[in-house]
CHARMM internal coordinates of N, CA and C (Angstrom, degrees):
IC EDIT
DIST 1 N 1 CA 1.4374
DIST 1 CA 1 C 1.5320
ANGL 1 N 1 CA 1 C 111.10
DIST 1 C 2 N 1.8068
ANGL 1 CA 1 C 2 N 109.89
DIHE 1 N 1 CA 1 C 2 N -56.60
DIST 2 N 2 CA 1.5235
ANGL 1 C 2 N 2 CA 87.83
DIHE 1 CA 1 C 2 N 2 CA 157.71
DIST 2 CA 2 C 1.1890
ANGL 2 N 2 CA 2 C 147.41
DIHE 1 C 2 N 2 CA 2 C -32.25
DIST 2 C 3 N 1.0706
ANGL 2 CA 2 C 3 N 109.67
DIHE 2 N 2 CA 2 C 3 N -67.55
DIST 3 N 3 CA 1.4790
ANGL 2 C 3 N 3 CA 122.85
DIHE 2 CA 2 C 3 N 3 CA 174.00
DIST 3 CA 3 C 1.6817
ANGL 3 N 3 CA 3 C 110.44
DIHE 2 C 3 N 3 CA 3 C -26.34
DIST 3 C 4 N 1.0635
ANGL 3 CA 3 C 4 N 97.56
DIHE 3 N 3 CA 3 C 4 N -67.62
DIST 4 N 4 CA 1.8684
ANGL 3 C 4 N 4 CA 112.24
DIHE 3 CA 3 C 4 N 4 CA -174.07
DIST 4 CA 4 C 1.3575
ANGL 4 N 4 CA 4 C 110.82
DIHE 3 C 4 N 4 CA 4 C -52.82
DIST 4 C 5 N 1.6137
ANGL 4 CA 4 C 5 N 102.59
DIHE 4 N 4 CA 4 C 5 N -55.37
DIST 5 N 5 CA 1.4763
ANGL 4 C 5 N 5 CA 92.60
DIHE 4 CA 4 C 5 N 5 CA 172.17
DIST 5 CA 5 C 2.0525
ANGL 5 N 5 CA 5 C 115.24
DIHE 4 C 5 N 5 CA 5 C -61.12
DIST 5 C 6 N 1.4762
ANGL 5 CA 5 C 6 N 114.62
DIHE 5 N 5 CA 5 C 6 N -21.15
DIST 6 N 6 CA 1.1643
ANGL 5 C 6 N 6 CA 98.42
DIHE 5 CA 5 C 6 N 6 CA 170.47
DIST 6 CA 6 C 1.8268
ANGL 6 N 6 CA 6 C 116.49
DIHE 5 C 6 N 6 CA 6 C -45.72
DIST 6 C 7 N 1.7228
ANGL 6 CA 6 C 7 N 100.93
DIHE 6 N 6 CA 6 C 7 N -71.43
DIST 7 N 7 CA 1.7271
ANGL 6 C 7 N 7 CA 100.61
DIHE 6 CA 6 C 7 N 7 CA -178.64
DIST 7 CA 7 C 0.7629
ANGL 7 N 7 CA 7 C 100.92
DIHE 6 C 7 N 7 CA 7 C -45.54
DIST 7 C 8 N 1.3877
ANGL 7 CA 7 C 8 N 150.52
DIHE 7 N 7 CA 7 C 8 N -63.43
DIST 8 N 8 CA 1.0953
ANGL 7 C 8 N 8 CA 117.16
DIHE 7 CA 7 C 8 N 8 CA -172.83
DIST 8 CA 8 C 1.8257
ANGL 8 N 8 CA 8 C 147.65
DIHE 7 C 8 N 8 CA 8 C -33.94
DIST 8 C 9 N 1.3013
ANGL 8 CA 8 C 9 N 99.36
DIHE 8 N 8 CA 8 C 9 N -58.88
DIST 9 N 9 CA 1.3668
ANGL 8 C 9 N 9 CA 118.35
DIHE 8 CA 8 C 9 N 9 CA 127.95
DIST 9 CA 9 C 1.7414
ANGL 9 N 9 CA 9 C 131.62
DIHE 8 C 9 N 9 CA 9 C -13.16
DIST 9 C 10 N 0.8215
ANGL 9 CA 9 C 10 N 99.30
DIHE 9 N 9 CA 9 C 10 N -52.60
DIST 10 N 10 CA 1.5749
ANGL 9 C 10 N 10 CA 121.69
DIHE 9 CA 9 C 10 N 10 CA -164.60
DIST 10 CA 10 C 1.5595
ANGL 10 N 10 CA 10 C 84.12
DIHE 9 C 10 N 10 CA 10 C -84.97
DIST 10 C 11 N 1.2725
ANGL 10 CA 10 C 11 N 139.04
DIHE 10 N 10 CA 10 C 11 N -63.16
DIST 11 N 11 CA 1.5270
ANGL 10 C 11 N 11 CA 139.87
DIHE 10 CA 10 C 11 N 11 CA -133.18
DIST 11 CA 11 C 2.0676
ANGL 11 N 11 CA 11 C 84.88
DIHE 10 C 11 N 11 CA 11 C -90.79
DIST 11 C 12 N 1.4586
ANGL 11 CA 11 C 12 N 102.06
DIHE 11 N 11 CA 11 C 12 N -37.12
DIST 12 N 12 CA 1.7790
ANGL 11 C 12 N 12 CA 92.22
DIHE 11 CA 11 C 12 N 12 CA -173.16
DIST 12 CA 12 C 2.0045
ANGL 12 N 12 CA 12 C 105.14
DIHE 11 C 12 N 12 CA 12 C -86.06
DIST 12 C 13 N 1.2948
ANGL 12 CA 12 C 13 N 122.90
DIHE 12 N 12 CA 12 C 13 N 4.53
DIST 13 N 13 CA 1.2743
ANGL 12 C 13 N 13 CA 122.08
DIHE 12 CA 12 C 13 N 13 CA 165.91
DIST 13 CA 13 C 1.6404
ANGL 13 N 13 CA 13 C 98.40
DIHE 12 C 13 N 13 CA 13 C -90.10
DIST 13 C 14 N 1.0266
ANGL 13 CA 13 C 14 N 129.16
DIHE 13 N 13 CA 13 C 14 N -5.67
DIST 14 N 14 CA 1.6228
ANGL 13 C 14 N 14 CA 109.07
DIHE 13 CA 13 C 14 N 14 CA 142.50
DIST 14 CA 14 C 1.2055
ANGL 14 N 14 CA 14 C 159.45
DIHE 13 C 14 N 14 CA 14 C -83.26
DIST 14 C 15 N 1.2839
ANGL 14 CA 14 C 15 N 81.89
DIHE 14 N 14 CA 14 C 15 N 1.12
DIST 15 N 15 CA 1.6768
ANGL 14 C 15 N 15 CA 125.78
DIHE 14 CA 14 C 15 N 15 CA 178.88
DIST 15 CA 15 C 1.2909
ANGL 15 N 15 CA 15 C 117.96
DIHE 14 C 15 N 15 CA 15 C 83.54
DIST 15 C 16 N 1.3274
ANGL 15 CA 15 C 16 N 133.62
DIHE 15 N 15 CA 15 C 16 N 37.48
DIST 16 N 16 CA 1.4280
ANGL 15 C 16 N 16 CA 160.09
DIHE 15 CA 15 C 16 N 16 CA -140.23
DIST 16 CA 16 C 1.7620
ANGL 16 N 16 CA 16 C 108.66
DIHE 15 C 16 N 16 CA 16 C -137.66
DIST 16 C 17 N 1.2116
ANGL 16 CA 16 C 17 N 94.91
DIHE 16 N 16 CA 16 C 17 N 122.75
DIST 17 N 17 CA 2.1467
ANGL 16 C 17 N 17 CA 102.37
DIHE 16 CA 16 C 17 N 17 CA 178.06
DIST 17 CA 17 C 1.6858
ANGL 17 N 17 CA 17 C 80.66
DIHE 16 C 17 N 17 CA 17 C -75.96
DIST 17 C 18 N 1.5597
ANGL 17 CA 17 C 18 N 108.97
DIHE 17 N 17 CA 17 C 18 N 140.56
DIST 18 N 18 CA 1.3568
ANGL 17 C 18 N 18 CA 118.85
DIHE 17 CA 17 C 18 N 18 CA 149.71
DIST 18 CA 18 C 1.5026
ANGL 18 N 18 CA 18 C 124.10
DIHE 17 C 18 N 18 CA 18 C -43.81
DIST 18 C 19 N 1.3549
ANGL 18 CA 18 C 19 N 107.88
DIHE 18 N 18 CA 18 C 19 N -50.67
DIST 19 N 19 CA 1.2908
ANGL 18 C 19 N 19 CA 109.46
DIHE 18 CA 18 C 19 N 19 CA 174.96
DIST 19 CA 19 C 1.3015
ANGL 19 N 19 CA 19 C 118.95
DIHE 18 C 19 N 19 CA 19 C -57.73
DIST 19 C 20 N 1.6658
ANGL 19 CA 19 C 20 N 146.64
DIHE 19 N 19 CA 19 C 20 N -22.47
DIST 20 N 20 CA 0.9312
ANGL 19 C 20 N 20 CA 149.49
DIHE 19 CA 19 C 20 N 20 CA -175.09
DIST 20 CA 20 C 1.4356
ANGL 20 N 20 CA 20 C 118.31
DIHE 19 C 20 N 20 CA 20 C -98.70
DIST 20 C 21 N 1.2968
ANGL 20 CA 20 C 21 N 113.62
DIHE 20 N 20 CA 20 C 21 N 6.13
DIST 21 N 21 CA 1.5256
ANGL 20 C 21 N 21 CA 123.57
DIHE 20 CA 20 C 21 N 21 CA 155.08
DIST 21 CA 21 C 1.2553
ANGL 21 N 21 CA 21 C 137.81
DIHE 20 C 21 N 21 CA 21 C -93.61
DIST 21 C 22 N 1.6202
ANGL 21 CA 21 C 22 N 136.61
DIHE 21 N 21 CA 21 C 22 N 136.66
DIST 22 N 22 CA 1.3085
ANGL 21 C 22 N 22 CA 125.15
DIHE 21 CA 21 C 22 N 22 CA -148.89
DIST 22 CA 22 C 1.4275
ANGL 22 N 22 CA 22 C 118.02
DIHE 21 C 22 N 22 CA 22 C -68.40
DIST 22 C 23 N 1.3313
ANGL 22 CA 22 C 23 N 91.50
DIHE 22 N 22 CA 22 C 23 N 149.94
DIST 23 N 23 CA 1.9918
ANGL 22 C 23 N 23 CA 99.72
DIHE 22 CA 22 C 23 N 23 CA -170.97
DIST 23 CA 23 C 1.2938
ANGL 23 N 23 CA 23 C 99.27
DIHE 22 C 23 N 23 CA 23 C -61.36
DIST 23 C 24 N 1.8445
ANGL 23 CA 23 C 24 N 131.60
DIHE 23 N 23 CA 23 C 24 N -29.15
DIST 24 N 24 CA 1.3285
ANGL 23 C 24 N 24 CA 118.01
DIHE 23 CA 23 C 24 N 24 CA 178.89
DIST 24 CA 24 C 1.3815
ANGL 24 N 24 CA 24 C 119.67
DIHE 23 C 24 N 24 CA 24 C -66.50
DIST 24 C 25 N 1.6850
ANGL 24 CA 24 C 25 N 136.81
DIHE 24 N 24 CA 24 C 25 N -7.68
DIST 25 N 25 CA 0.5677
ANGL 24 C 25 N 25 CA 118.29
DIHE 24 CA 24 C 25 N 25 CA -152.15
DIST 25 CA 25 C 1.8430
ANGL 25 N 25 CA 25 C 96.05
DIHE 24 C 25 N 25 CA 25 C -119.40
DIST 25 C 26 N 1.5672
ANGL 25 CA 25 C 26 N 110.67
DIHE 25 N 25 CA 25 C 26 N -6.94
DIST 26 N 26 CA 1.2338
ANGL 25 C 26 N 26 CA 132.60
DIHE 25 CA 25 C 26 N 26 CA 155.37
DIST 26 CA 26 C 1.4813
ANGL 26 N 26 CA 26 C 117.10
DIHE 25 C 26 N 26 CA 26 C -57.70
DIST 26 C 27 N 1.4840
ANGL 26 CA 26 C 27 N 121.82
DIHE 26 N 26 CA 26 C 27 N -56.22
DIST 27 N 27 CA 1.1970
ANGL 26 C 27 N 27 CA 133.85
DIHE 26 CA 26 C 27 N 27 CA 149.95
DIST 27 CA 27 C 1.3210
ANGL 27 N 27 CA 27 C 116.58
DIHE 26 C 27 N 27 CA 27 C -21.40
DIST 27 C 28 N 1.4568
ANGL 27 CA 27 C 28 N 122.93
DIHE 27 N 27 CA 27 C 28 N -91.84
DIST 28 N 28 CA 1.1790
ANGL 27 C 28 N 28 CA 139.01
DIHE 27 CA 27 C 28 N 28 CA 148.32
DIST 28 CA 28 C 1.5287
ANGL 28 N 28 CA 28 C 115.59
DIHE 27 C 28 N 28 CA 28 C -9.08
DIST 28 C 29 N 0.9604
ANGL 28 CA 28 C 29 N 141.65
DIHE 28 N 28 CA 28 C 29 N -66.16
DIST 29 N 29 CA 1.3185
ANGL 28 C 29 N 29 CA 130.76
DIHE 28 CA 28 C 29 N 29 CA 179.23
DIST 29 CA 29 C 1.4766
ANGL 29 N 29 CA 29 C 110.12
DIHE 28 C 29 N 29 CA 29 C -65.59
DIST 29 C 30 N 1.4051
ANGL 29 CA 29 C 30 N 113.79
DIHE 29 N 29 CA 29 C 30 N -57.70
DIST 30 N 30 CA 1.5561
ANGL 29 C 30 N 30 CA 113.10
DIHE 29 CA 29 C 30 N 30 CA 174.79
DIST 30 CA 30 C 1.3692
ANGL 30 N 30 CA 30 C 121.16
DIHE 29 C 30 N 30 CA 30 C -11.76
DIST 30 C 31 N 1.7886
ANGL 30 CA 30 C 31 N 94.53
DIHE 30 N 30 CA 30 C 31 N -67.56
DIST 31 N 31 CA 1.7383
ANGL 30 C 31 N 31 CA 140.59
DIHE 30 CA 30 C 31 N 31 CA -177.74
DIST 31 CA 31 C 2.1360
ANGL 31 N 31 CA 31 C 92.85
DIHE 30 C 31 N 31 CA 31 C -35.99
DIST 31 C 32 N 1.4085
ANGL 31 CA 31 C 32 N 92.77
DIHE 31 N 31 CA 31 C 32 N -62.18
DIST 32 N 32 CA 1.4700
ANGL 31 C 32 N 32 CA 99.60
DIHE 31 CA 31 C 32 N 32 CA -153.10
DIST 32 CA 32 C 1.6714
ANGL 32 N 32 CA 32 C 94.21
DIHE 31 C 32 N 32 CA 32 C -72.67
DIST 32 C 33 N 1.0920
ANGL 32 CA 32 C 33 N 124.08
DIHE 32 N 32 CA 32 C 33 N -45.73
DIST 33 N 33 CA 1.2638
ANGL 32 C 33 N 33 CA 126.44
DIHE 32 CA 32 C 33 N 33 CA 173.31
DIST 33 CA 33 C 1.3734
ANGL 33 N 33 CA 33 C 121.92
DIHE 32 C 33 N 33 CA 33 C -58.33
DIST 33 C 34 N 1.1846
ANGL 33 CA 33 C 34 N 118.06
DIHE 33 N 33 CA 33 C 34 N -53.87
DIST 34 N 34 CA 1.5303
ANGL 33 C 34 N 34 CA 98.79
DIHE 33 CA 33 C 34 N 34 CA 169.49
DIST 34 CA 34 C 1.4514
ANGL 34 N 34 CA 34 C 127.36
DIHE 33 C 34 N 34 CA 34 C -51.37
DIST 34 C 35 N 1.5995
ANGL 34 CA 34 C 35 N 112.16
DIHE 34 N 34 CA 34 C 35 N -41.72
DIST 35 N 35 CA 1.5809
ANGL 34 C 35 N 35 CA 120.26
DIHE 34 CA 34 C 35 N 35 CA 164.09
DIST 35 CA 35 C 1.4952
ANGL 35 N 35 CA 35 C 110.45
DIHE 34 C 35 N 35 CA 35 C -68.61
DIST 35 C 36 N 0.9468
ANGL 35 CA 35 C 36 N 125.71
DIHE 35 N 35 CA 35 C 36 N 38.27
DIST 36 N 36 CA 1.7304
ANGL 35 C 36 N 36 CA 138.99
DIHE 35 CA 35 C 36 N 36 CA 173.20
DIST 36 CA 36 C 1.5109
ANGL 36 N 36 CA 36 C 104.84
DIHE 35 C 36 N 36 CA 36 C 22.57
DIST 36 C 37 N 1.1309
ANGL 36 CA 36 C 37 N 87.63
DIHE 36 N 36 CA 36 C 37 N 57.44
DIST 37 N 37 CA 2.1186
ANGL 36 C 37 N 37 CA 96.81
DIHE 36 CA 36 C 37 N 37 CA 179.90
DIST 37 CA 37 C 1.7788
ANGL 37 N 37 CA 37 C 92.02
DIHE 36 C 37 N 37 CA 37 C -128.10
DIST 37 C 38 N 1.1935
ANGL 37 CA 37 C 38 N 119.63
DIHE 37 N 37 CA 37 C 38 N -177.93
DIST 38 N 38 CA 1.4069
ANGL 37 C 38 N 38 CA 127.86
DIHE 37 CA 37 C 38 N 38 CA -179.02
DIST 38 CA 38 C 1.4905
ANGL 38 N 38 CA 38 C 103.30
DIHE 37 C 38 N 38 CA 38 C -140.38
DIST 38 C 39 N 1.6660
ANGL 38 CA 38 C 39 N 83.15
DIHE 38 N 38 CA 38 C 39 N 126.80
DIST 39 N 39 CA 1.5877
ANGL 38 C 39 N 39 CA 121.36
DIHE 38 CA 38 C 39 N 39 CA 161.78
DIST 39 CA 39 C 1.4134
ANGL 39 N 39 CA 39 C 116.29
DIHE 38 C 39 N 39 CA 39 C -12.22
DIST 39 C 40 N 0.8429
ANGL 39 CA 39 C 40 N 137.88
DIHE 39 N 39 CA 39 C 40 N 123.19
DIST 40 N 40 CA 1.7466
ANGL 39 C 40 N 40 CA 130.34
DIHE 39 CA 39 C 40 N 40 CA 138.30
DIST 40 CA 40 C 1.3612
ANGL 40 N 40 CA 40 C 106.26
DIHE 39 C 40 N 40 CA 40 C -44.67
DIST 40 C 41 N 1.3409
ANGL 40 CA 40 C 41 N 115.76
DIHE 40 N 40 CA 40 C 41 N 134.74
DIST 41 N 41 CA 1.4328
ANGL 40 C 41 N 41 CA 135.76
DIHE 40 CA 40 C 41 N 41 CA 156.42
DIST 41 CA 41 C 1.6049
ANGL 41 N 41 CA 41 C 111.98
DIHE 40 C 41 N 41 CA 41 C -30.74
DIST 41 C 42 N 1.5325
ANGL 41 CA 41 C 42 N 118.89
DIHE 41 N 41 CA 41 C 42 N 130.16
DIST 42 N 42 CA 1.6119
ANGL 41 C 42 N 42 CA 78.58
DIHE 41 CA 41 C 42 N 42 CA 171.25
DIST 42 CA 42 C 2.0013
ANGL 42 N 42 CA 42 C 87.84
DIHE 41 C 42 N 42 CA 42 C -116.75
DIST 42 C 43 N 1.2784
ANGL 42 CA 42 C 43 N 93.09
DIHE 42 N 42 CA 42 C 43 N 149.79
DIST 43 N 43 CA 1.4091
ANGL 42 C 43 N 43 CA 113.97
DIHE 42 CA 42 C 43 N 43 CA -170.59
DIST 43 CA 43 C 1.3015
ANGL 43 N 43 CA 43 C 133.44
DIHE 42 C 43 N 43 CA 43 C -116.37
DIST 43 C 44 N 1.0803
ANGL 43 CA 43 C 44 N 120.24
DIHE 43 N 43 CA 43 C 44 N 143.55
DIST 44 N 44 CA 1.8472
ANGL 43 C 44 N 44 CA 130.58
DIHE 43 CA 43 C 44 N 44 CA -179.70
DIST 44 CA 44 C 1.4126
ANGL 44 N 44 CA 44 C 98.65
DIHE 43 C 44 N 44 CA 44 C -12.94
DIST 44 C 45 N 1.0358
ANGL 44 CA 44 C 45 N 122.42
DIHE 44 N 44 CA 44 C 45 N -68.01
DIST 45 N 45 CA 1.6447
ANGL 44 C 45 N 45 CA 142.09
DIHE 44 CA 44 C 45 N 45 CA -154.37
DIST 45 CA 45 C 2.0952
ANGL 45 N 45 CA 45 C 92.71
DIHE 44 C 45 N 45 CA 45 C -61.81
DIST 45 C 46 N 1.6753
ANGL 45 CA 45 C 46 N 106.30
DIHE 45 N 45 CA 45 C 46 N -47.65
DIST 46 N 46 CA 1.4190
ANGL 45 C 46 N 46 CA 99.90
DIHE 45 CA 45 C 46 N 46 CA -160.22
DIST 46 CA 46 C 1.5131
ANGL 46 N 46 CA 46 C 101.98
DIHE 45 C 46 N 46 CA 46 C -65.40
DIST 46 C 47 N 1.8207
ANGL 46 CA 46 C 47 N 104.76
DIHE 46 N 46 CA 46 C 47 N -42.19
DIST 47 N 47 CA 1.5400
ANGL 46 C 47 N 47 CA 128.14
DIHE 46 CA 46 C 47 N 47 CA 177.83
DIST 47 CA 47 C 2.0487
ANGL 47 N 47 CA 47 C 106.57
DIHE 46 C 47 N 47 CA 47 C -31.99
DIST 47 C 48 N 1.2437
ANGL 47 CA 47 C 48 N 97.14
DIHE 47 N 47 CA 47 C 48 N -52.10
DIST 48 N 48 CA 1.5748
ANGL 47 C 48 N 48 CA 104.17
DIHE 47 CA 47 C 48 N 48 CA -172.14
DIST 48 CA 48 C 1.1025
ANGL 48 N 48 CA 48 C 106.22
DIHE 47 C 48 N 48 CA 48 C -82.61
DIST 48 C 49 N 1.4638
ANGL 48 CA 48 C 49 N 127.97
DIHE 48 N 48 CA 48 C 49 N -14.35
DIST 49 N 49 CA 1.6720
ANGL 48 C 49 N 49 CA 117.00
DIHE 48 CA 48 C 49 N 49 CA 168.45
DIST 49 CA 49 C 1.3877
ANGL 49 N 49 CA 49 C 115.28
DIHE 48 C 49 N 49 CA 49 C -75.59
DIST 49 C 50 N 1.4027
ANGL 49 CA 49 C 50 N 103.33
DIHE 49 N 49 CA 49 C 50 N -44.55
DIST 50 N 50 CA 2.0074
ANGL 49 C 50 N 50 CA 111.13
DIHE 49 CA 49 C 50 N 50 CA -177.65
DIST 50 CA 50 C 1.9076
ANGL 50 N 50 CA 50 C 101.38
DIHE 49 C 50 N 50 CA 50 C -62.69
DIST 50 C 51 N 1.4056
ANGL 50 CA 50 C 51 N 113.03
DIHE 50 N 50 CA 50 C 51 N -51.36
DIST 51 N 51 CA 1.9511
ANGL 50 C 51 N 51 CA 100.82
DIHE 50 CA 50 C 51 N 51 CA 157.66
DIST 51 CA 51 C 0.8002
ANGL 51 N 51 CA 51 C 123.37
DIHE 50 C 51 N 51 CA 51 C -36.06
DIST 51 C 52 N 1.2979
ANGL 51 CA 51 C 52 N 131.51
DIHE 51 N 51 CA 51 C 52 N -58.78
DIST 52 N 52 CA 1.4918
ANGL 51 C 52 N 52 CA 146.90
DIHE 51 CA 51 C 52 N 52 CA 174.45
DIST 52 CA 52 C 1.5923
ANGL 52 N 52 CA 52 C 114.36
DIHE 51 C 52 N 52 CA 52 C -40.21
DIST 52 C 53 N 1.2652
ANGL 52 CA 52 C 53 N 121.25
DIHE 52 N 52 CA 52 C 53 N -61.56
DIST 53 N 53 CA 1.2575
ANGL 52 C 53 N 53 CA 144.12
DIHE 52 CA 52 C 53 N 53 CA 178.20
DIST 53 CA 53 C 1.9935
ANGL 53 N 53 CA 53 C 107.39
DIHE 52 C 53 N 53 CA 53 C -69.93
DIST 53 C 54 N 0.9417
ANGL 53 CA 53 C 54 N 124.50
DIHE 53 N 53 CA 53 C 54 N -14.69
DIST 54 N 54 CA 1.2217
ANGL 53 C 54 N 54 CA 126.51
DIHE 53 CA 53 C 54 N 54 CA -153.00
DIST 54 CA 54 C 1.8177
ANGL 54 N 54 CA 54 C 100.03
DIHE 53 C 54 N 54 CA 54 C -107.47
DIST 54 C 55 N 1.9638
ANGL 54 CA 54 C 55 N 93.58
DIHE 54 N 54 CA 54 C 55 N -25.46
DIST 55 N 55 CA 1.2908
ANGL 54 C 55 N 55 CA 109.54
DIHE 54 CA 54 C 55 N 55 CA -171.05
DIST 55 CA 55 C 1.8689
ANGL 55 N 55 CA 55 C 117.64
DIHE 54 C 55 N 55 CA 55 C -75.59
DIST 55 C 56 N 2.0002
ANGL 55 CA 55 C 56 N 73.39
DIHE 55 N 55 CA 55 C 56 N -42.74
DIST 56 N 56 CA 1.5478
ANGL 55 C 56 N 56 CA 83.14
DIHE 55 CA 55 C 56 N 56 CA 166.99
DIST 56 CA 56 C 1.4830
ANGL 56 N 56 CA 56 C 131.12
DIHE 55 C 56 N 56 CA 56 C -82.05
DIST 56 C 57 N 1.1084
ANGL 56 CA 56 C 57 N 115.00
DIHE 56 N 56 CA 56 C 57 N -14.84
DIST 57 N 57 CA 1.1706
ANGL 56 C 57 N 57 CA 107.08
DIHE 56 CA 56 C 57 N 57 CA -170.25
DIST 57 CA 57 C 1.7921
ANGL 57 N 57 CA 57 C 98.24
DIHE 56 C 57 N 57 CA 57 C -140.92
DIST 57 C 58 N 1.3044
ANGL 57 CA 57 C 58 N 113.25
DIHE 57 N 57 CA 57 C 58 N 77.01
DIST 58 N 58 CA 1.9246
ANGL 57 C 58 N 58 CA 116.65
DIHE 57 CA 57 C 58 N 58 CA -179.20
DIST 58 CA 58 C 1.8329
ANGL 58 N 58 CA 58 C 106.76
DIHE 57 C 58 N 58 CA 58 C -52.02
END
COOR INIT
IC SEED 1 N 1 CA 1 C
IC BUILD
């Protein structure tokens, strides 16, 4: 539970609502967390791809 609440954590020190970050990348952490490995960061750069993607395809 820690942990999770860390990313979480982690995703709003970017100044980012949880909710407004991509479900793949929710996935993705889940994924890595349940296999007791750690998440990739998700980052500015990933943030502007899932916009990007979100633009093209609503």
């Amino acid at each position: 539970m820690q942990r999770a609440l860390a990313v979480i954590d982690a995703v709003e020190a970017l100044g980012l609502e949880p909710e407004d970050v991509s479900p793949d990348y929710w996935r993705h952490a889940h994924n890595r967390l349940t296999a007791n490995l750690e998440p990739s960061a998700y980052t500015p750069e990933r943030h502007a791809a899932w916009i990007g993607r979100r633009r093209i395809d609503p």
